[in-house]
SEPAVEX-8760 format. One record per residue (C-alpha): x, y, z; residue in three letters. Coordinates in steps of 0.02 Angstrom, whole numbers, plus 50000, padded with zeros to 5 digits. Each point is the difference from the previous one (the first is absolute). Layout:
BEGIN
XYZALA...
//
This chain:
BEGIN
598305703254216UNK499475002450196UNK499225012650047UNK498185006750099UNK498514989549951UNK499095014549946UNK498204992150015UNK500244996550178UNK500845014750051UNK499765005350185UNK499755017249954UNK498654998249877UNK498765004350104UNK500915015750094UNK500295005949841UNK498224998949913UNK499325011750145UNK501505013649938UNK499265000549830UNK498104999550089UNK500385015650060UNK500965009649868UNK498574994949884UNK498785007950137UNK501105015950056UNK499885000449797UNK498135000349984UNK499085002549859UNK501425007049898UNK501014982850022UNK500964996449816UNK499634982749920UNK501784996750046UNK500704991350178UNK500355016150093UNK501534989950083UNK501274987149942UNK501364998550107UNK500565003650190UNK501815005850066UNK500704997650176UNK501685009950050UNK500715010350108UNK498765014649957UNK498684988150060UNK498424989249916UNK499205010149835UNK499164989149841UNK500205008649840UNK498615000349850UNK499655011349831UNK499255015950118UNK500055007650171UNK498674992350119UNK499825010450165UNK498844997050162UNK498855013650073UNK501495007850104UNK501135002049830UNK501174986250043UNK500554987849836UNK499394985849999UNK500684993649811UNK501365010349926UNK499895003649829UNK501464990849898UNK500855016149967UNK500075007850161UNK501715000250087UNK499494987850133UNK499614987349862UNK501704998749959UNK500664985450087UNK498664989449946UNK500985001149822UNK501715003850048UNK500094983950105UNK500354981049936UNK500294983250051UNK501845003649987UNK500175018650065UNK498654999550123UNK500685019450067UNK499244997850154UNK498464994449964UNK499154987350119UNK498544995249908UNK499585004149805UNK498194991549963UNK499045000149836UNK498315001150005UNK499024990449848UNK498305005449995UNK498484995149877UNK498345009650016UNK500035004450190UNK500804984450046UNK501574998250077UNK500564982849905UNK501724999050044UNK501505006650098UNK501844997149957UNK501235005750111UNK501815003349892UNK500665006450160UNK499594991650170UNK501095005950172UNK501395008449886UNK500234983549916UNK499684994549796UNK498204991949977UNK500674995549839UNK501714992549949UNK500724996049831UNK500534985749937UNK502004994350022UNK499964990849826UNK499315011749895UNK500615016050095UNK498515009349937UNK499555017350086UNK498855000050161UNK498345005349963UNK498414997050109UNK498604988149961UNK498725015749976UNK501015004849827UNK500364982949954UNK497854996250017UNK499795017049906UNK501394994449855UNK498884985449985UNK498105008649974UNK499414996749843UNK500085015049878UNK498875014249941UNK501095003949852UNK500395017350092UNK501405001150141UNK499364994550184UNK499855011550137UNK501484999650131UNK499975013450128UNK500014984650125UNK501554992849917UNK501255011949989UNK501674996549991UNK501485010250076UNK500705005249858UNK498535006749937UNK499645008650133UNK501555007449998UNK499765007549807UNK498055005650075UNK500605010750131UNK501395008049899UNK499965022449993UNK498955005449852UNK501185012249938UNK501084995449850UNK499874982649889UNK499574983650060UNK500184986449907UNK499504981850074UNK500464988049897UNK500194981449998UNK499784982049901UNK498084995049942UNK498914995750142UNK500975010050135UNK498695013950056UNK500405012549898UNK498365007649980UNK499284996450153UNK501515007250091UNK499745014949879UNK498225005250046UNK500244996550180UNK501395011850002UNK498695012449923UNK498724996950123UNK501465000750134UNK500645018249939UNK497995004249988UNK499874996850177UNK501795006250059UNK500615014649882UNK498795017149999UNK500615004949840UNK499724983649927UNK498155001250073UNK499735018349937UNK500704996149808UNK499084983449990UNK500604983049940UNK500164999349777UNK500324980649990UNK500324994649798UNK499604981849946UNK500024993149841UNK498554988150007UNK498335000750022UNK500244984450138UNK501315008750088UNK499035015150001UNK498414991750073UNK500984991250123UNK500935016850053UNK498295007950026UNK499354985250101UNK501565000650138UNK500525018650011UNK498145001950119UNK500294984150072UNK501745009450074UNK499035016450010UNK500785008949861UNK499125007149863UNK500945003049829UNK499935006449815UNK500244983949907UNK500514999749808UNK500834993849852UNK501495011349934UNK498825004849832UNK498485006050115UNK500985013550063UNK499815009849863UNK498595007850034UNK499675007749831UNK498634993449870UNK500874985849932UNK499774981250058UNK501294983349951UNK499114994149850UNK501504990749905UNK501524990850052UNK501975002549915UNK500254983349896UNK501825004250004UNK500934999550142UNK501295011349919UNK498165015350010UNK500044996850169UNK501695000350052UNK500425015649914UNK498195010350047UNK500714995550199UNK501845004249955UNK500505016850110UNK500545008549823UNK497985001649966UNK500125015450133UNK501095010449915UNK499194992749831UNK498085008550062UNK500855014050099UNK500725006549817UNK498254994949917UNK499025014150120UNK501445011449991UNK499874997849813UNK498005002250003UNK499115018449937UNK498435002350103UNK499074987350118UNK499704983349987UNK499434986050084UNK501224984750038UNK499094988649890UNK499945011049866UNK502235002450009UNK500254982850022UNK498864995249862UNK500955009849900UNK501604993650050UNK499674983249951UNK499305004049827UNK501545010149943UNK501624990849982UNK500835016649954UNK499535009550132UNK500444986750126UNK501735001349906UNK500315016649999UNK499525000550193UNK500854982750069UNK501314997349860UNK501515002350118UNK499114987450148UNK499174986749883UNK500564990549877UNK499114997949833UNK499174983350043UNK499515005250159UNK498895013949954UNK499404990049846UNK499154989150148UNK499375015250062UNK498795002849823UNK498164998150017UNK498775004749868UNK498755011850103UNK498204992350027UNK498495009749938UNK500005010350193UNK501034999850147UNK498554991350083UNK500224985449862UNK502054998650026UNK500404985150041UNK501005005550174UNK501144987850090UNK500534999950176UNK501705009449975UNK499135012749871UNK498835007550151UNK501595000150104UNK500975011549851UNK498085010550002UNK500245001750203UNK501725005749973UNK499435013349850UNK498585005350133UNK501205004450117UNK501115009749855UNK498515009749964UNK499595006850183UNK498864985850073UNK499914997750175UNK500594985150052UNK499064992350177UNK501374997150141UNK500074984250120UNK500884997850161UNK500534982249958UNK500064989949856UNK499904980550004UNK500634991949823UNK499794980449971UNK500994989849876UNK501095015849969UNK501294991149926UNK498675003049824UNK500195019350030UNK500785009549846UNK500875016350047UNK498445008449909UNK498784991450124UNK501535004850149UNK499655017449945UNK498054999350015UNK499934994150164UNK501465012050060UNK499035012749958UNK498694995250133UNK501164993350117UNK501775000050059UNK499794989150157UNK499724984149924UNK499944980650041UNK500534989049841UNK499784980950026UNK500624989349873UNK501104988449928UNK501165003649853UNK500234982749944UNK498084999149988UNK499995015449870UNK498654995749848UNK500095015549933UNK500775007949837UNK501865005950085UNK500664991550135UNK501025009350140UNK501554992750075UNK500005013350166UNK498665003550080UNK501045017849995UNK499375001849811UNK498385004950073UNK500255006750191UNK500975014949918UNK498345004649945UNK499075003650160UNK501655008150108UNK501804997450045UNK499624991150161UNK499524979649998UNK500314984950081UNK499474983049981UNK498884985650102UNK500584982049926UNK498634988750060UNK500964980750007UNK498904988750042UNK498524990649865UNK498534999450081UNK498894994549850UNK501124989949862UNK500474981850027UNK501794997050006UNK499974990049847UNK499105012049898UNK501165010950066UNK501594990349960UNK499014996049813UNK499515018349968UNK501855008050057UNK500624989349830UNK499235012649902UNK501125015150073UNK501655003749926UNK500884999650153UNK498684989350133UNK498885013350064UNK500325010650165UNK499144986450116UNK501054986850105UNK499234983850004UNK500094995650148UNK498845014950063UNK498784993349899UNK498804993250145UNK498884987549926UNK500064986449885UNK498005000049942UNK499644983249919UNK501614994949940UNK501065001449832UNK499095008349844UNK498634985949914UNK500605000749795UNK498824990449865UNK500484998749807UNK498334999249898UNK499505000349831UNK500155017749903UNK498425008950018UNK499454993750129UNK501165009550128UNK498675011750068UNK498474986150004UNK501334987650092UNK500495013850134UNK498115009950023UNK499464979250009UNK501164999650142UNK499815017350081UNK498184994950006UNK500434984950105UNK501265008050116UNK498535014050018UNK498764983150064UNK501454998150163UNK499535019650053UNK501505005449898UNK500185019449900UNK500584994349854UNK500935011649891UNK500044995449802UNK501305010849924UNK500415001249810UNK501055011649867UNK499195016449982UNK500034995749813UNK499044982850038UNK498565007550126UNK498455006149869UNK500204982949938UNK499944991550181UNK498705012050043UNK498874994749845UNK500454980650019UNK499234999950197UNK498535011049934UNK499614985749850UNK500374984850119UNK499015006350150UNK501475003850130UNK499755011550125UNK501625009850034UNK500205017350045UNK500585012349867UNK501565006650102UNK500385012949872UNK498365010450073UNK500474997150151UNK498694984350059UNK500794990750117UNK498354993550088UNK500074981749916UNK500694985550055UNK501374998849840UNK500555016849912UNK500625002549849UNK501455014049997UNK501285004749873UNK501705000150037UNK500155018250023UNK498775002150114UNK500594987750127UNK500995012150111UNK499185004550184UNK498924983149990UNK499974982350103UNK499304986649969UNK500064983450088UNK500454992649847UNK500565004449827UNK499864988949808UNK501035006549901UNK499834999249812UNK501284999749885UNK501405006150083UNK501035003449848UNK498965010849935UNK499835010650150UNK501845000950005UNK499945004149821UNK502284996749999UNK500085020650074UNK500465007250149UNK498245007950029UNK499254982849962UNK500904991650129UNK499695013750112UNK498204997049978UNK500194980050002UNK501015004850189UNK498425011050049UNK498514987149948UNK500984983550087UNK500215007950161UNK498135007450018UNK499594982850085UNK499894996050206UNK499904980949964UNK500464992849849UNK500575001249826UNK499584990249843UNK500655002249820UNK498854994749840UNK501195001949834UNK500214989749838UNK501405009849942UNK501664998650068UNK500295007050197UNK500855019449974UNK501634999850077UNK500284999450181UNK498484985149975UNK500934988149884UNK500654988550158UNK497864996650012UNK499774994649830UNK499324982249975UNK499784990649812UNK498215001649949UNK498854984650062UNK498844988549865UNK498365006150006UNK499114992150124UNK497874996749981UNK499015010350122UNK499494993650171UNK497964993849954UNK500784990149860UNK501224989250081UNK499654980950056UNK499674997950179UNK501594997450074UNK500784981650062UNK499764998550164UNK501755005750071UNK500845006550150UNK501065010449917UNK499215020550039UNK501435004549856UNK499024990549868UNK498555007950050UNK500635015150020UNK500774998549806UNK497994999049933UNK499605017850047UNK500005014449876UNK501375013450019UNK498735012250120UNK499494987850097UNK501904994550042UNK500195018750055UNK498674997650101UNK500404984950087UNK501935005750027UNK499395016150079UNK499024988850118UNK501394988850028UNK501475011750029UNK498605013250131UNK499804982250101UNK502154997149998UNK500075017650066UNK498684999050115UNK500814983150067UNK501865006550021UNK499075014650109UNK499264989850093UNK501954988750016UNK500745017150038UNK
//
């Protein structure tokens, strides 16, 4: 692919005294961040564009914060709509170094171009180099990197429902919480009410209060169980999905509304719902005509020695949150709420956040639902907040390869939302699958995700929620070092996560384990087999002994003879042949040496193109 050599770019040097001086105008209160990343020349004149304002002594801008109206055209243009844009130049800096300048748009023409054969879509170099950064485990910043469709969904009014949505890897988050930061800046109600943004993992939560200052937002950031802000803390989790599903079912309003109608004298919401679950003919005689019998048989719970001993699950603090607000609570207001991986909202958790905010930003993906009910519409759960919504389909993948992609959309009843051919990148190539002895599934692919780590790769090991204590305990014995994803640790080279905590993470690439068991022959299985194969940016590989679930069968490959470890093995005959040699190595070392070889084909065709 032509294009500007971006080492040896005239401009280099003209562009290193810019940020000189917005790091100087900026003084001692300079962030750690590049004030400026891009520059945008049109009709309105010459401006460059960064994450804050930067003025001179006389008050005139010299960077434009990325959500100021001037900014605009900086996103809004493309190698294929240029709008009137002369010149659109990114702006990579490291430190305060200017170490490269790409210019997408040079004299109203396309820096880049895509390619006839493949028809892919035009995107500049600047993403593509970004795409290909090695992982944290958390998403990557992209203020720089916009696209114009996001920026569309950012900049649209706060009143009402949004609801951005889109295929795995798309920006869904990262369009969300710019679009909070955008309204922050932009909307005085917004900024008077303050930002409530609701994430269900500890990563996504860290990561959420990492960028919202980096975009000069500040937020409330929560799970859905820690707004209840009563006594009680998540101690337990429902074993049955069936708890679950009917403690988030709608009916559970009017079930609790009749409960405090029903109650003599005061009471504290623990105390009712305590007594809810320990009474099957209570719950009867209040629910009989909106529950069936089995359904409020899941609801029983023999009550612990104290309310502070209960063993409280996620959706039992949201039913205590909506008996506090039954029983007079005040409920805090917001002036925007930002809700990631909504699809996993029940209409219980809808409610909660409702009560603190109409104006709300949902970002999701239905097909990527791992929780206990499953919504069809996103109007299940947008009735919720208000009668007025609309919708912000994000098209392109950013993140997942195409043939994970293509691999992954097998485990959708109907293919997924997504069109292939917006998926932008292929990453390393088609998904790596190895058959290995049973039992040693885990060892084979941790073995591997160690050696894939050794390259500079995040590795991502991800197993059956039923299968992770014993993973957990097996790299604890053997002495490898993994992160325990379940608490959140993503600050090793490999991780360890279960299943269904995979959502909101990347990796650059991802073992794993036993697919048939994650898949487990349900729809929520496959769901979270869908989720966990498209967390990677690179590649894929697949460790089983059991038969490949469905959707995987076409990758299943008659079990090999056993074959004596590497240190044991003769010294080769002297041959020619990099196949035979290539035959000798152990299973993770063959991942290894394929990830090498198909980063150097890549890196070659570049280079062609």
């Amino acid at each position: 692919m032509e294009g500007t050599d971006v080492t040896t770019h005239p401009a280099l040097d003209d562009e290193q005294q810019q940020l000189d001086r917005s790091f100087a105008l900026l003084g001692d209160g300079a962030p750690d961040l590049p004030p400026l990343f891009g520059r945008i020349d049109d009709a309105g004149g010459s401006r460059y564009v960064g994450r804050t304002d930067v003025r001179d002594e006389s008050g005139d801008a010299v960077v434009v914060a990325w959500h100021a109206p001037e900014a605009g055209a900086f996103y809004q243009a493309c190698a294929t709509e240029p709008a009137g844009v002369m010149l659109k130049r990114v702006v990579t800096v490291s430190g305060r170094q200017v170490i490269a300048v790409h210019d997408e748009i040079a004299d109203g023409a396309a820096g880049d171009v895509s390619s006839a054969r493949d028809q892919r879509p035009v995107v500049g170099k600047v993403v593509v180099a970004a795409l290909e950064q090695f992982r944290t485990g958390a998403l990557a910043d992209a203020t720089a990197t916009l696209r114009p469709e996001q920026y569309d969904a950012i900049r649209r009014p706060a009143r009402g429902v949004l609801v951005i949505q889109g295929g795995p890897g798309t920006g869904k988050t990262i369009t969300a919480l710019h679009r909070a930061a955008w309204l922050a800046a932009n909307d005085d109600a917004v900024r008077a009410g303050g930002l409530l943004v609701v994430a269900p993992t500890p990563t996504l939560r860290n990561y959420v209060a990492d960028v919202l200052p980096r975009l000069g937002a500040e937020a409330v950031t929560t799970d859905i169980g820690a707004l209840y802000d009563g006594p009680a803390t998540v101690r337990g989790r429902d074993t049955r999905p069936e708890a679950a599903r009917v403690k988030g079912s709608a009916v559970m309003a009017m079930v609790l509304r009749r409960l405090v109608e029903a109650t003599d004298g005061p009471a504290t919401p623990e105390d009712l719902l305590r007594g809810l679950y320990a009474d099957p003919a209570l719950l009867e005689r209040l629910a009989d005509d909106l529950l069936k019998a089995g359904q409020r048989d899941v609801l029983y719970r023999e009550p612990a020695p104290s309310a502070a001993d209960e063993p409280w699950t996620v959706d039992d603090l949201v039913l205590l949150d909506e008996l506090a607000h039954l029983l007079g609570r005040a409920t805090p207001r917001f002036g925007h709420a930002v809700v990631d991986e909504a699809q996993n909202l029940s209409p219980m958790q809808a409610r909660a956040i409702a009560r603190r905010c109409r104006d709300v930003t949902l970002a999701g993906d239905l097909e990527c639902s791992t929780g206990p009910g499953k919504h069809d519409e996103w109007s299940e759960l947008t009735g919720y907040f208000g009668s007025e919504w609309g919708e912000a389909t994000l098209s392109l993948g950013y993140r997942v390869p195409r043939p994970v992609v293509e691999l992954s959309r097998r485990q959708l009843p109907d293919g997924g939302p997504l069109e292939l051919a917006r998926s932008l990148r292929d990453g390393l190539g088609l998904p790596l699958v190895r058959r290995v002895d049973p039992g040693d599934e885990a060892a084979v692919a941790l073995s591997a995700g160690e050696a894939a780590a050794g390259t500079g790769f995040k590795v991502g090991v991800v197993v059956a929620p039923a299968r992770y204590d014993e993973t957990l305990r097996y790299c604890q014995s053997a002495g490898v070092k993994v992160g325990d994803g379940r608490d959140g640790d993503l600050a090793q080279p490999v991780t360890l996560l279960p299943a269904d905590l995979a959502n909101g993470l990347e990796f650059d690439a991802i073992a794993l384990v036993e697919p048939a068991e994650i898949g487990d022959g349900t729809e929520l299985g496959r769901r979270l087999l869908y989720v966990a194969m498209t967390r990677c940016t690179q590649s894929l590989a697949i460790f089983h002994s059991a038969p490949l679930p469905a959707g995987m069968e076409h990758l299943e490959r008659p079990a090999s003879p056993q074959e004596p470890e590497v240190e044991h093995r003769p010294r080769p005959a002297r041959s020619e042949d990099l196949y035979d040699l290539f035959k000798l190595l152990r299973d993770d070392d063959r991942m290894l040496v394929e990830v090498l070889i198909r980063r150097l084909l890549r890196d070659s065709l570049e280079r062609e193109d």
